[in-house]
N, C-alpha and C positions, 0 to 999 in steps of 0.2 A: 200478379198484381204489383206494381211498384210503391215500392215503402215511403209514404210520406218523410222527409227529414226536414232539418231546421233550414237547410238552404233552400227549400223550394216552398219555403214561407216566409209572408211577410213581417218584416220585424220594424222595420223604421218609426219611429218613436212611440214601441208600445215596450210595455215590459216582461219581458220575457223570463219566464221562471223557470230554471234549469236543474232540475237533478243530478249533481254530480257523485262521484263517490269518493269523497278527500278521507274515507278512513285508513290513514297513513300511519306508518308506525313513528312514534318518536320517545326520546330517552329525555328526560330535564326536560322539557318544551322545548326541546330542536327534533325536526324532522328527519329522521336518520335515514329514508327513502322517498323522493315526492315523483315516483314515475306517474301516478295516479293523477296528482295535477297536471304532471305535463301531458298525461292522455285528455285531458279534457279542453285543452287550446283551444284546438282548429273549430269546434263544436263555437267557443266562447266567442274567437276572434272573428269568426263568423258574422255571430249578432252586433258586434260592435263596429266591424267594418262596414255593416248596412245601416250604422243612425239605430241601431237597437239599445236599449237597458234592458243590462243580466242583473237578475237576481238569482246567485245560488246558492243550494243548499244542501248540506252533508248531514252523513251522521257522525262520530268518532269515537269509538269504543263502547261500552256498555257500560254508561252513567243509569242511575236506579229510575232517572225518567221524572226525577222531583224537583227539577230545577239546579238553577248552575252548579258544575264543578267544576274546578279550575281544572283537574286535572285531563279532562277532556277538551276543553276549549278548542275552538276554532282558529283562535287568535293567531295562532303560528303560523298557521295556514294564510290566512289573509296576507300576514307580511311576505311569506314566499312567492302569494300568489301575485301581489304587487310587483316581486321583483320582474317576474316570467312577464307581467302584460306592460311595464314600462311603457313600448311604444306604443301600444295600442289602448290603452286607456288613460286620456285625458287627465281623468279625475281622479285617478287612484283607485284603490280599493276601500270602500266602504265599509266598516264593522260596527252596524251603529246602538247594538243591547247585549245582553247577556241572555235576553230571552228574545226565541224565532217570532214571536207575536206580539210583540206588549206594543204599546204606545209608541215607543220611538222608533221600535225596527217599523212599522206599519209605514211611521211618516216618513221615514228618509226610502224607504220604497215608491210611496205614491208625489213625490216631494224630489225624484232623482232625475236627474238631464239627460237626452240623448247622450249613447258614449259612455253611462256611467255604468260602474261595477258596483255590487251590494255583497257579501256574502252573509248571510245569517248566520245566527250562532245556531252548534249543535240544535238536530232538530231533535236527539233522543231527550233533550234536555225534558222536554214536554212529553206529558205521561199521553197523550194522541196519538204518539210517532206510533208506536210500538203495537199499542193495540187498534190502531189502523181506525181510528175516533173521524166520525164523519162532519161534527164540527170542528174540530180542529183542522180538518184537509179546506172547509167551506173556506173559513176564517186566512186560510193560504191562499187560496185560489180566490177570495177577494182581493187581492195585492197585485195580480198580474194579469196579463192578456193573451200568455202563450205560453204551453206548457212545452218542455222537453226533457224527456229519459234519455240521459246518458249518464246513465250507472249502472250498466250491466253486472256490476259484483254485487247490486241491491236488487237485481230484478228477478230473483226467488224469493224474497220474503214480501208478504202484503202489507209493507206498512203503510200510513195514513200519504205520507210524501208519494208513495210510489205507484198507489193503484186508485184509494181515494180521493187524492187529491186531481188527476185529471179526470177520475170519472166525475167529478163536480162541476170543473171546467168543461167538460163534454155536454153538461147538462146543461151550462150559460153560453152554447155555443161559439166557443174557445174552444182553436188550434188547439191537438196533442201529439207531439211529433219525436220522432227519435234523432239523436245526436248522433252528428260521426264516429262517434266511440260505438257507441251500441249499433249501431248500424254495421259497423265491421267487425264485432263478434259476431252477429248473427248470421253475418257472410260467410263467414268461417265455419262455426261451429256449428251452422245449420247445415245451408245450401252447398257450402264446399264438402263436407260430409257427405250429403245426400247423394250428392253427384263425383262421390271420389273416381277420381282417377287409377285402375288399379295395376299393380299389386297396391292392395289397402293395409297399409299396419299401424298397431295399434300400439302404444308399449306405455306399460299402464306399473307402476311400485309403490313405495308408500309403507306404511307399517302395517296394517291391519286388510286382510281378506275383506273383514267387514263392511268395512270404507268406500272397498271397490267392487262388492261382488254386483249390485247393480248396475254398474257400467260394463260391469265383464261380460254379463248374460245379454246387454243389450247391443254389444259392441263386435260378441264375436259372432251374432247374423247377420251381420257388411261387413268384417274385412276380412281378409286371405291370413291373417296372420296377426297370434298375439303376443309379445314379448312382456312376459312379468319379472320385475326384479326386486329390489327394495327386501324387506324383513316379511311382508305377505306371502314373497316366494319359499319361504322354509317351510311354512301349514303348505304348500301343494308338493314339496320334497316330501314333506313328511308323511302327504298322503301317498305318495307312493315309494313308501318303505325308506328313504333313505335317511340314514342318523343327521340329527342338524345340532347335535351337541349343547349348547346353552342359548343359542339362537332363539330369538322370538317367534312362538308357534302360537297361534289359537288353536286351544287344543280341544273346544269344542265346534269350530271350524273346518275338523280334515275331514270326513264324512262329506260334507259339502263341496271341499276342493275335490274329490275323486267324482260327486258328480258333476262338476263344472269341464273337467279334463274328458269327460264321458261323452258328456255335451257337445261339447269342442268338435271333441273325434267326430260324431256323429251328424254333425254339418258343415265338415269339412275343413273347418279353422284349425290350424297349426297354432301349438302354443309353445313356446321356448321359452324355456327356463334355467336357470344359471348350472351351470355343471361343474365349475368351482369357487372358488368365494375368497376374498380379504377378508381373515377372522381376526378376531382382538380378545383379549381376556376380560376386557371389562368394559363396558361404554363410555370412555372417557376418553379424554383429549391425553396422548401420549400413551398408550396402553400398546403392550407387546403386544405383537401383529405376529403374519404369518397368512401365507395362502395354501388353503387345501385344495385339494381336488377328488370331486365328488361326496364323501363323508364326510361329516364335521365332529370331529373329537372331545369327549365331555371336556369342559373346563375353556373350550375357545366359542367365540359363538362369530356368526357371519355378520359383516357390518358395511357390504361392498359386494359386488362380482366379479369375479378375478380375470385374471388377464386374458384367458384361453374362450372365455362369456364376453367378454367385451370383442374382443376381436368378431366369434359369431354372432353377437347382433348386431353388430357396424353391420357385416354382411348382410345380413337380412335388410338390415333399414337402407342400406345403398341399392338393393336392388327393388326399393319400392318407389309409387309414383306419387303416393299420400302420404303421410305418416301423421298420425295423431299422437299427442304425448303429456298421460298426469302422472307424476308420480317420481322421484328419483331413486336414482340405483341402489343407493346407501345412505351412509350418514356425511351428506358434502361438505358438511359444516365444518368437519372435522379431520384435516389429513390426515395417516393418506388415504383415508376412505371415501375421498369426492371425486376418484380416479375412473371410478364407472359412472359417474354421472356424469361426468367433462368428455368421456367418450362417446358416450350415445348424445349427447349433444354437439360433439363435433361429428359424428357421423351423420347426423340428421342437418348440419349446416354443409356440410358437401354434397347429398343429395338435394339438400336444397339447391346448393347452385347448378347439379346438374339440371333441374328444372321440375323437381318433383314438391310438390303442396307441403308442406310444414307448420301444424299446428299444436301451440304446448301451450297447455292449460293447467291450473291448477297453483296457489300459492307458493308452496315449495317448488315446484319445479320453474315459473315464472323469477323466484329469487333465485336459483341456481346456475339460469339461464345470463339475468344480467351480473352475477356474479364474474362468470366465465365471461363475460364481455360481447356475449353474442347474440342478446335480444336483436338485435337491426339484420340479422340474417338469418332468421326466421321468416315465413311467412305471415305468421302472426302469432304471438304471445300474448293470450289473454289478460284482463287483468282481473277478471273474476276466477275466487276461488272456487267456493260452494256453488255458486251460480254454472260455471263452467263445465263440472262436476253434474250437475243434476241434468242439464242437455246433453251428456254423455251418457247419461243413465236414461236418456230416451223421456226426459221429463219434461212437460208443458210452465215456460215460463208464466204465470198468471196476469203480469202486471204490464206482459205484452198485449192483454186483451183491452187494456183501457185505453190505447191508442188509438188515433182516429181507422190507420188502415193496419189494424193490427197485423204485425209479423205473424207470419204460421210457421208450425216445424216442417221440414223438410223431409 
C-alpha cells in the first residue's frame, strides 16, 4: 500500500501542523548540533512552496511539564530556524508565547498568511504532552487542518503531539500524513531491512549487553552475520572464559551472552567478536594505553578494538551487501580510542560505494558518524535514537497507527 505523505496532500492555504523533532543539544542557548532541523526542510519547504502555513512543534529536553523554563526554550531554535528558511519563508519565523496553547500562540496560528512559519514553544512545557491528555491533543488539533509526523526520534513514545493529537484530527476528518523524514526511516529501517540484500550484517556496540540484547535476539534471525564491539563485547569474552581485566562486564549478564552465542550457532548467524583491544588504565582523556591481544590484564581495561579486530570486520562488512549499524567500537570521544569506530565506518563508507545498503542508527553512532565527516556517504543515518533502536528490536512503532494509511513493519 503506498504511504500517504505531506506532498501528495493538499496544503494550499490551510494550516498545516508538523511534528518535528528539534530536541537538539545545546550549551548557554547556542545549539551546538542542528542536524535535526536541517532534517526537517524538505518536509517544511514542501508546505510552503505550495501556499501552505506550518505550524511546528517540538519537544526539548525533560522540563517537569509545569510551564516555562527558560532553560528548555525553543527560542534558539526559531532563530536557527529563520536562518536555514531565509528564502523560503516570506515572514520569518514566528514565536509568538512561552506557552504551545494560551491565547496568543492560538491567534497568531489561526491569524497566520499563506507562506508563514509558527513554531510553538516547547510542547513538554504543558503537563498534556507527556501523559498523552486527550484535551490538550483536541485543544491542538483545533489550530490546524493537516497533521504531519515527521519526528521519527518521537515516534516510540505516546505522547499527546504524537498519537493523540492526530487521532483527534482523524476523528474531524483531517489529513494525517508522514513527512519525508519519517518516510525515509521507515524506508530504511523497515522495508530495506525486510528485504535486505544479502550477505546481511549487523554490527551492533555500545556499553551494556542489556541495551542491546533485544535487537541481538531479533537481528540475528535475518542476517548472516553479527559483529559486536563496544564495552558489551567483554560480558560475551567473558562469557567464554577469556580475562577482560578491569573492562566493563555485566556480570550478572554472561549466563545470558553464552546463551545468545548458543543461539547464534544454532541458526546459523556468525558472531565476531574483538580478539584484541586498545586498553587504557583508567577512562579518561590522556590515560596510558596499550594493545593487547586476546587477554586483557588486571589493571588495563579495554576501551576500543585493536588493530588486528578492525582490519577483520572491515572484512566482514566489505564483503556484505546490507550493513546495519548501532553502536560504536569504543570510547570515540576520546583519542586514541575512536580508531575502531572511524574504521568500521570507513569500511561501511567503501562498501557503500561499492554498492552495498548502509544503515547507522542510533545516537552515538549517528554523532560519530558526522564526526568523522561521513554522514553524506551513508545510505542513511538515522536521526532517531531509541526510536531506531526499538525497530531494531523488532518493535511496533504505536503512533504509526494514527496515520491515515498507517506504515506497517516490514
Amino acid at each position: 500500500m503506498q504511504k500517504m505523505r505531506i506532498d501528495s496532500t493538499q496544503v494550499a492555504g490551510k494550516r498545516v501542523f508538523i511534528r518535528v523533532d528539534f530536541n537538539v543539544p545545546m550549551e548557554g542557548g547556542v545549539i551546538s548540533d542542528d542536524r535535526r532541523i536541517k532534517a526537517s526542510l524538505a518536509t517544511i519547504r514542501s508546505v510552503l512552496d505550495r501556499g501552505g502555513r506550518v505550524v511546528l512543534a517540538s519537544h526539548l529536553g525533560r522540563p517537569k511539564g509545569k510551564g516555562f523554563e527558560a532553560e528548555y526554550s525553543l527560542a534558539p531554535v526559531a532563530r536557527r530556524l529563520a536562518e536555514l528558511l531565509a528564502t523560503n519563508a516570506p515572514h520569518g519565523v514566528g514565536f509568538p508565547s512561552n506557552d504551545c496553547t494560551d491565547l496568543d500562540a492560538r491567534t497568531a496560528v489561526l491569524e497566520m498568511p499563506d507562506r508563514g512559519v509558527i513554531l510553538l514553544e516547547n510542547l513538554r512545557f504543558a503537563t498534556g504532552e507527556k501523559n498523552g491528555d486527550a484535551a490538550f491533543a483536541d485543544t491542538l488539533a483545533g489550530m490546524c487542518d493537516v497533521y504531519v509526523n515527521d519526528a521519527f526520534g518521537t515516534s516510540h513514545r505516546a505522547d499527546a503531539s504524537m498519537y493523540a493529537l492526530p487521532m483527534s484530527m482523524r476523528a474531524r476528518g483531517k489529513p494525517c500524513v508522514s513527512g519525508f523524514l519519517l518516510a525515509a526511516e521507515l524506508e530504511y529501517l523497515i522495508t530495506r531491512i525486510a528485504a535486505a540484500q544479502r550477505p546481511f550484517t549487523a554490527i551492533l556496540g555500545g556499553a551494556k549487553v542489556s541495551d542491546k540484547i533485544m535487537a541481538i535476539e531479533n537481528l540475528m534471525a535475518k542476517v548472516d552475520r553479527l559483529v559486536i564491539g563496544g564495552a558489551m563485547a567483554y560480558t560475551f569474552l567473558r562469557a567464554q572464559g577469556v580475562a577482560t581485566g578491569n573492562s566493563l562486564v555485566e556480570a550478572d549478564k554472561i549466563d545470558l551472552a553464552r546463551e545468545i552465542l548458543a543461539k547464534a550457532k544454532a541458526k546459523g548467524c556468525e558472531i565476531l567478536l574483538p580478539t584484541d583491544h586498545a586498553c587504557g588504565r583508567a577512562f579518561k582523556a590522556g590515560t596510558e594505553s596499550m594493545n593487547s591481544v586476546g587477554a586483557i590484564a588486571d589493571g588495563w581495561m579495554g576501551l576500543d578494538i585493536g588493530p588486528a579486530t578492525r582490519t577483520r570486520f572491515a572484512e566482514a562488512i566489505g564483503a556484505s551487501k546490507t550493513v546495519v549499524w548501532n553502536g560504536p567500537m569504543g570510547v570515540f570521544e576520546m583519542p586514541p580510542f575512536d580508531e575502531g569506530t572511524r574504521a568500521v565506518a570507513d569500511a561501511i563508507v567503501a562498501a557503500t560505494a561499492a554498492g552495498a545498503i548502509s544503515i547507522a542508527g542510533g545516537g552515538d553512532t549517528a554523532a560519530a558518524v558526522e564526526q568523522f565527516g561521513l554522514a553524506d556517504k551513508f545510505s542513511h543515518v538515522s536521526t532517531g535514537g531509541g526510536a531506531s533502536l526499538e525497530v531494531l528490536e523488532g518493535k511496533h512503532l504505536v503512533c504509526l497507527d494514527a496515520l491515515d494509511d498507517a506504515p506497517q513493519r516490514g
